[in-house]
N, C-alpha and C positions, 0 to 999 in steps of 0.2 A: 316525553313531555318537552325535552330542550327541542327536538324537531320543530314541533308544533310550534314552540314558540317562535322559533328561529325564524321557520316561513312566514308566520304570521307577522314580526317585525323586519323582515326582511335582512338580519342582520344576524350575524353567528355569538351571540350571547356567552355561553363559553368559549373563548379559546386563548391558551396562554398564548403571552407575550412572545415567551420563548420557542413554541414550536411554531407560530408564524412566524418569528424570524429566521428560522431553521428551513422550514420547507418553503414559506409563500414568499416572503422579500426575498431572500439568497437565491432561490431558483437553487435548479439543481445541480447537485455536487460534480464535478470536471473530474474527468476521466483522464490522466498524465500518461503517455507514451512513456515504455520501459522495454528496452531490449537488452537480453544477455548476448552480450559479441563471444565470451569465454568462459568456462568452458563450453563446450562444444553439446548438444543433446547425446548423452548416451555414453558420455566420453568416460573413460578408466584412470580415475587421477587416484592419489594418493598421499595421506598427511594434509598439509596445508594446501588450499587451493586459491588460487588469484579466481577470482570474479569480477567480468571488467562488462562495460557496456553503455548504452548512452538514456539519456532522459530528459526534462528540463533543466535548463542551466539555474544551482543553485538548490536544487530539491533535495530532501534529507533522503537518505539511502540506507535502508537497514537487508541487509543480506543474510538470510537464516540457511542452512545446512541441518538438515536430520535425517532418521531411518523414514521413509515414506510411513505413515500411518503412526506413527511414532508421539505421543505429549511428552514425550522427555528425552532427552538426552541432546537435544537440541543446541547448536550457537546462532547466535545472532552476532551483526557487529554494521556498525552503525558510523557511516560518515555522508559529509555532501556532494554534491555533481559540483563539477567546474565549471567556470562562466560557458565555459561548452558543450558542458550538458554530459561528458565523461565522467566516468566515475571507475575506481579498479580498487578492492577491497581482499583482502587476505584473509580464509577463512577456514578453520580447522575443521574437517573432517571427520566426523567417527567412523569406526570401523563400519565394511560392509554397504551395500547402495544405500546413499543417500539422494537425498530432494532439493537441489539448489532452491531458495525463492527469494526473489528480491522485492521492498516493498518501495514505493517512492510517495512522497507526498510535500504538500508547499502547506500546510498552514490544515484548518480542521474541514475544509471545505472541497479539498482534491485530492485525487488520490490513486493510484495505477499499482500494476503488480505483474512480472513475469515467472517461469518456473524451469 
């Protein structure tokens, strides 16, 4: 019935405020450049590892480490890029291969991720 009505007045009768401004005004969510410069794919570290690399200057950097497949036993650790867009964060290990992932984002609308 909202169809019908819809075409009939030519006008979208329901629709929240908030998911047009989510999908129709904002347009669609930015996709942010994330690159891991360190460690290296595949690489044999141990204990704490430096995780370094670049992104937008100023974007929040949250760095997780876990067993691949793993919901637990996971760290995260959480800092910003530098007006140059570097970033190198310290991050514990657990035993055994783990999953570098880094997540980057500016605000609730962008947002990028490497592994």
């Amino acid at each position: 019935m909202r169809l019908v009505r819809d075409l009939q007045t030519g006008t979208l009768v329901d629709q929240p405020a908030i998911t047009r401004n989510r999908y129709v005004a904002a347009g669609a969510p930015l996709v942010l450049p994330v690159t891991i410069t360190s460690p290296a794919s595949g690489a044999i570290v141990t204990g704490s590892t430096v995780v370094s690399g670049t992104t937008v200057p100023g974007a929040e950097v949250s760095v997780s480490s876990a067993q691949p497949g793993s919901t637990i036993d996971s760290t995260t650790v959480v800092d910003s890029a530098a007006s140059s867009g570097r970033f190198s964060v310290t991050v514990p290990t657990p035993l055994d291969s783990d999953t570098i992932t880094v997540a980057v984002s500016t605000g609730s609308h962008s947002s990028g991720w490497a592994q």
